[in-house]
C-alpha positions in Angstrom: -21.6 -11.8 -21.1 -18.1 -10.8 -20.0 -16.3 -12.6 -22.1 -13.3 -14.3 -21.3 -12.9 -14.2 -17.5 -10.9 -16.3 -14.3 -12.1 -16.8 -11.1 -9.6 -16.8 -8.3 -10.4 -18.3 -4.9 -8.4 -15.4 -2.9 -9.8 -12.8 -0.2 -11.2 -9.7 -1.1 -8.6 -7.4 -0.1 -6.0 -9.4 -2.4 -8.8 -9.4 -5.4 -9.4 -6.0 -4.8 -5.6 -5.2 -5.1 -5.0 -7.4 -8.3 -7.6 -4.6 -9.9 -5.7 -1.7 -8.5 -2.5 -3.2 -9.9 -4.0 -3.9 -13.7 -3.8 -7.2 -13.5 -8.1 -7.8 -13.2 -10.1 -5.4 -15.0 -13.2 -5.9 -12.2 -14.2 -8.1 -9.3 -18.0 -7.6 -8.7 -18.8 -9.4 -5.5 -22.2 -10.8 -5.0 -21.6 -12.7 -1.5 -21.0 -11.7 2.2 -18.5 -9.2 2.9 -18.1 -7.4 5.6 -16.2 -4.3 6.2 -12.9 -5.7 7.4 -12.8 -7.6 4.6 -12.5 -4.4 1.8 -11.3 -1.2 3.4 -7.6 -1.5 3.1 -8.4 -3.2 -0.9 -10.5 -0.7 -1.6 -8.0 2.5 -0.2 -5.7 1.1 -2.4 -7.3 0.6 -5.0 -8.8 4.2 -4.7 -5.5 5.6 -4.4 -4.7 4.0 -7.8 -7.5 6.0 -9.4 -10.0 3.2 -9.3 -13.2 2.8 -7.6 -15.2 0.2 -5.0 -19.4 1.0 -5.8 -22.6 -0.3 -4.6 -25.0 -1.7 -7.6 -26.5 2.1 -7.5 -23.0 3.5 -8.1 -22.2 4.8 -5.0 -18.8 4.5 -3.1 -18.8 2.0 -0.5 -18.9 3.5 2.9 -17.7 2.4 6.4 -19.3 2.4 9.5 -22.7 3.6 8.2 -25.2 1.5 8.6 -26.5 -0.8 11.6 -24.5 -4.2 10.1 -20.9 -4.6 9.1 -22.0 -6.3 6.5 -21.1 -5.0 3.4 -23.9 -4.8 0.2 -23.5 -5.7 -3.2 -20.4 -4.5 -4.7 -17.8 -4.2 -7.6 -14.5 -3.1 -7.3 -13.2 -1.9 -11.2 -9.9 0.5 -12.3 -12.8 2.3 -14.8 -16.1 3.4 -13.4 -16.5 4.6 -17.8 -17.4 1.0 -18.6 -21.1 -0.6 -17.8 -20.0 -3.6 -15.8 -23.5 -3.6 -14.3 -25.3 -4.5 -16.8 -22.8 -7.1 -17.7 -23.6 -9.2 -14.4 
């Protein structure tokens, strides 16, 4: 459903940076995390105007639950799009 895509064996922080840069459009991650993994991706990729969300749309926060596990997330340069439903 998304068309052409690539899938890149790198760490989350380095995916996360290839979206703020333009060069991915998304990278929705449906595995283990945990919080080391994304913060600094997903400040820079904030910083570039883009966005890391939860599957209800909401940021992903730090340091609020129980676990350092991070949930569901996907980590896009435009929030306008449906990538949701594309998964």
């Amino acid at each position: 459903r998304l068309g052409e895509h690539e899938l890149l064996a790198v760490g989350s922080a380095l995916k996360i940076c290839l979206v703020a840069e333009g060069t991915a459009d998304l990278y929705p991650r449906l595995g283990d995390t945990f919080e080391w993994d994304t913060a600094a991706g997903q400040a820079i990729l904030e910083a570039a105007g883009g966005s890391v969300v939860d599957p209800t749309g909401r940021p992903l926060r730090y340091n609020e639950r129980e676990s350092l596990r991070n949930p569901h997330f996907l980590a896009c340069g435009d929030l306008t799009r449906a990538w949701w439903r594309l998964l």
